[in-house]
C-alpha positions in Angstrom: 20.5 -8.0 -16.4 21.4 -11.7 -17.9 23.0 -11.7 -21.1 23.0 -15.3 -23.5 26.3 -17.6 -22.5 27.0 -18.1 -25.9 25.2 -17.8 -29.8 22.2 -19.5 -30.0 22.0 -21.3 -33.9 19.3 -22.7 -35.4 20.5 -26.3 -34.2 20.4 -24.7 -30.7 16.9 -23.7 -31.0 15.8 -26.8 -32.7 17.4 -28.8 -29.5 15.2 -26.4 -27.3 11.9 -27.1 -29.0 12.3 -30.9 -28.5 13.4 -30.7 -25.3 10.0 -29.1 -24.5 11.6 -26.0 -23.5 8.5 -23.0 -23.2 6.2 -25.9 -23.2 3.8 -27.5 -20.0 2.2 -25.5 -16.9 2.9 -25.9 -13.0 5.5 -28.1 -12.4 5.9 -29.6 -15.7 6.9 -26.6 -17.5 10.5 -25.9 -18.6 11.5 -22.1 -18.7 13.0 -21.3 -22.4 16.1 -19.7 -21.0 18.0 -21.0 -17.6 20.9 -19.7 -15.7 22.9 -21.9 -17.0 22.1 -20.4 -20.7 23.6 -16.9 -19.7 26.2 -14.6 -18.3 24.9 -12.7 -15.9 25.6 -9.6 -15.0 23.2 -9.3 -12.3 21.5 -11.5 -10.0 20.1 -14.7 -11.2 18.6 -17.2 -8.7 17.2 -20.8 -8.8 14.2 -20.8 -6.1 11.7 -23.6 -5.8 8.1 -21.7 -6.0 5.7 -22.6 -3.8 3.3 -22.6 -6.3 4.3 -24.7 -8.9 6.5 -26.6 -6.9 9.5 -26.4 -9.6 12.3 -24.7 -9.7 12.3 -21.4 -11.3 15.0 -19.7 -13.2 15.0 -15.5 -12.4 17.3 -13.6 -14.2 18.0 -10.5 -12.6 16.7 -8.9 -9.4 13.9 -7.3 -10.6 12.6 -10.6 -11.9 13.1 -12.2 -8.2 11.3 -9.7 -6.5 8.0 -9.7 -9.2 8.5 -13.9 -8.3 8.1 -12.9 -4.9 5.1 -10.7 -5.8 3.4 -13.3 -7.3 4.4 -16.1 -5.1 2.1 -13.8 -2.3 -0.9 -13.6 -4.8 -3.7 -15.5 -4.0 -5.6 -15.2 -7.2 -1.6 -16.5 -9.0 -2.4 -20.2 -9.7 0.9 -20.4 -12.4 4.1 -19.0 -12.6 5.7 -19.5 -16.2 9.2 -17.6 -16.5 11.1 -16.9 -19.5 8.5 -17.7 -21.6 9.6 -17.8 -25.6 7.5 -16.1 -28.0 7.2 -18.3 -31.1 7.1 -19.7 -33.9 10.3 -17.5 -34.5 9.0 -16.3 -37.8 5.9 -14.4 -36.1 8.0 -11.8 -34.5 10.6 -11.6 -37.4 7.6 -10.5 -39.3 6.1 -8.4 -36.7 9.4 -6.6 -36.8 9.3 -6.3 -40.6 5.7 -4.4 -40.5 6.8 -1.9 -37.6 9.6 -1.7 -39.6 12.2 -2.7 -37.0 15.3 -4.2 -37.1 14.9 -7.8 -35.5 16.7 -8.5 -32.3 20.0 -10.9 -33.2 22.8 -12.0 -31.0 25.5 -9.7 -30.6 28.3 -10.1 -33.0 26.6 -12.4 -35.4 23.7 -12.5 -37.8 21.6 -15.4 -36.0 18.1 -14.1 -34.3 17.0 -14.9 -31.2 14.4 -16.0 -29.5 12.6 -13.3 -27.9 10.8 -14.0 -24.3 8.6 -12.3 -21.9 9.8 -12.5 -18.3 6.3 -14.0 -16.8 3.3 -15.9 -18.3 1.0 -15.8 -15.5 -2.5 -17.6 -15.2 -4.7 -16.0 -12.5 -8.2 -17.1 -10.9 -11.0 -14.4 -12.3 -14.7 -15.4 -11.7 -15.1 -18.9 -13.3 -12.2 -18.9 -15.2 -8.5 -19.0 -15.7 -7.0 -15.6 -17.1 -3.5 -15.8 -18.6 -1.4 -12.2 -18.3 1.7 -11.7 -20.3 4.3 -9.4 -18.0 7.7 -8.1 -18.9 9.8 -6.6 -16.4 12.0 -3.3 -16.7 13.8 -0.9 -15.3 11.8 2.8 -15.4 15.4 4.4 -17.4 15.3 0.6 -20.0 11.6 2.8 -21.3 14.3 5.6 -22.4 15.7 3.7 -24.9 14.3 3.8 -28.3 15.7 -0.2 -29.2 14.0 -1.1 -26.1 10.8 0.5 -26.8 11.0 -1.2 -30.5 11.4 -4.8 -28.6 8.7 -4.4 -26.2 6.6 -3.1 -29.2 7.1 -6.4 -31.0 6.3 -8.0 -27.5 2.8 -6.2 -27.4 1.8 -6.9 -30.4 2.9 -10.7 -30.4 0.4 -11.0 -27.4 -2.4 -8.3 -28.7 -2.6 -11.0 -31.7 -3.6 -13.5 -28.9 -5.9 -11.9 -27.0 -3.3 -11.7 -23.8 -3.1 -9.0 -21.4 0.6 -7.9 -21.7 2.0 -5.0 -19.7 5.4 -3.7 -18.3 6.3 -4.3 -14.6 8.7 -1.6 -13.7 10.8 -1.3 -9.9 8.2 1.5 -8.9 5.5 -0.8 -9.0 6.8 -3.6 -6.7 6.0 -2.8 -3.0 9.2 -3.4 -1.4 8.2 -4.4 2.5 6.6 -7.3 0.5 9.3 -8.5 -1.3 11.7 -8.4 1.6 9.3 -10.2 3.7 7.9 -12.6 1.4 12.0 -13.5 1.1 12.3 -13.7 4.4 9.7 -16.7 4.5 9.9 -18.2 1.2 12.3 -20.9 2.9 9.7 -22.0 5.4 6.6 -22.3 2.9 6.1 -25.6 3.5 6.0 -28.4 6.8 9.0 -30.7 5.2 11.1 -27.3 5.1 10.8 -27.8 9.0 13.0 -31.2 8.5 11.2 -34.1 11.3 8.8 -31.2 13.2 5.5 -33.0 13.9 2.8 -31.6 13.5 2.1 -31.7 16.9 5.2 -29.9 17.6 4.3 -27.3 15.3 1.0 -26.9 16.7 2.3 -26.5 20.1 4.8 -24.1 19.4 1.9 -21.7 18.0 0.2 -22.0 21.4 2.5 -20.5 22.7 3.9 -18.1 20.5 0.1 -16.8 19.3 -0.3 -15.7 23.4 2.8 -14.3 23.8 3.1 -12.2 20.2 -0.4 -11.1 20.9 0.1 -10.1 24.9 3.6 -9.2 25.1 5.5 -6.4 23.5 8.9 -7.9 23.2 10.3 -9.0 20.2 9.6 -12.3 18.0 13.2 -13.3 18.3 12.7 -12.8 22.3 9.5 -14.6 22.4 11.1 -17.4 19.9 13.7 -17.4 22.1 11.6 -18.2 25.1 9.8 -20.8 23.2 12.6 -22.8 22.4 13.9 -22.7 26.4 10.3 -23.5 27.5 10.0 -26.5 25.4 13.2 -27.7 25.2 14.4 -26.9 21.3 17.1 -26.4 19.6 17.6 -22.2 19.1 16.3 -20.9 16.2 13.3 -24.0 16.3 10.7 -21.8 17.3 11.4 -18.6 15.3 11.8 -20.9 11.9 8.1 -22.3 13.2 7.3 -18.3 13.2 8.2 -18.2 9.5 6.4 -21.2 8.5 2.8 -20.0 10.5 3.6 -16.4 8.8 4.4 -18.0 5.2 1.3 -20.5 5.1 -1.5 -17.1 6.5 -2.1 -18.7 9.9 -1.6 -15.6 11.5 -3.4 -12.7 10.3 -0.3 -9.8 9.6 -0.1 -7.2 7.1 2.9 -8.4 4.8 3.4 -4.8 3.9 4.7 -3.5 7.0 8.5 -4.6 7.5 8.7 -7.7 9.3 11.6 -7.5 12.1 13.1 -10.1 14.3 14.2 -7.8 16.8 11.0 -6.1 17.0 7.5 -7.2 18.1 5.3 -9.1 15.6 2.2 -7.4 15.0 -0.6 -9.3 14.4 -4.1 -8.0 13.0 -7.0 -8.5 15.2 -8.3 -12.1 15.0 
């Protein structure tokens, strides 16, 4: 998991405020943490969502593959990562009656500034619905300090009327995260650099008969594509991750998605 680069003062925080840091939705809204603001000891990523069409700041792993969870989502509208819980004096106090120690940066006496990993709004009914979700490991819920941080956490949203919960590896179906990385690069037409549309619309001829007919393999029936129509290798099958990315075809994105084996598509 990301650790902070380096002790954040009160000047530091101050600086973040006004920056706008934590503040704005979609693709105006500036994460409170960024890679650049820790050490990682993990995996941390910078991935333009399709969503928001920003780029988002994942610190670890397990936060990339919950992005990729709610990038499939079609009821996910907003995507806001490392989302800072303030005024900063609301969870020192909230500390205080649980009678916890509040969180500080290591080696030093200056708090931080707790976050939750995702603010998410989602499409219910009528209405937008805002969920607060905090990832973890399942052996992070073993330790007691933990448990006193995401207890602080809870309550922060309870007093806002939030739906909070923790997100833990066992609940993130893993077929969907490798596939939805797999196509997150083609999620939109200008990812397919000067393709026309007309182009694109072709190459889906011909790839919808032959994935639906043929039992060979997408990257064989890409393949053929790009001989038949005169592309550049590798044209077609990126064309095949843009159609699959955008729902044209109708798959199941929990069954592993293979190259070298044949596409399954549902009936039409």
């Amino acid at each position: 998991m990301a650790k902070r680069k380096r002790s954040v003062t009160p000047e530091i925080i101050e600086e973040r405020i006004k920056e706008g840091r934590g503040q704005g939705r979609g693709v105006n809204y500036k994460p409170w943490l960024t890679i650049q603001d820790v050490a990682s000891t993990g995996t941390c990523s910078r991935i333009k969502g399709w969503k928001t069409q920003r780029i988002h700041h994942l610190l670890s792993e397990l936060e990339l593959s919950y992005f990729y969870v709610l990038e499939w989502s079609l009821i996910v509208n907003d995507i806001r990562e490392q989302y800072p819980l303030l005024p900063l004096t609301e969870t020192q106090s909230i500390a205080e009656e649980c009678g916890f120690r509040y969180p500080t940066i290591p080696g030093t006496d200056n708090p931080i500034i707790m976050t939750t990993d995702f603010v998410i709004s989602t499409n219910s009914s009528l209405e937008i619905v805002e969920q607060a979700r905090t990832l973890k490991y399942a052996w992070d819920l073993q330790s007691k300090r933990k448990l006193e941080k995401l207890e602080i956490e809870r309550r922060y949203w309870q007093r806002r009327g939030i739906n909070w919960g923790i997100v833990t590896e066992r609940e993130i179906p893993k077929s969907l995260v490798k596939n939805v990385a797999w196509l997150h690069p083609f999620g939109s037409r200008t990812d397919l650099k000067d393709m026309s549309k007309w182009e694109i619309n072709r190459i889906n001829k011909i790839l919808t008969e032959k994935i639906r007919y043929s039992r060979q393999s997408l990257a064989e029936i890409t393949a053929q594509s790009d001989d038949l129509l005169g592309f550049i290798p590798g044209t077609s099958l990126s064309v095949a991750r843009y159609l699959l990315a955008n729902r044209t075809w109708d798959f199941d994105i929990n069954q592993p998605i293979q190259p070298q084996e044949p596409l399954v598509l549902l009936k039409p």
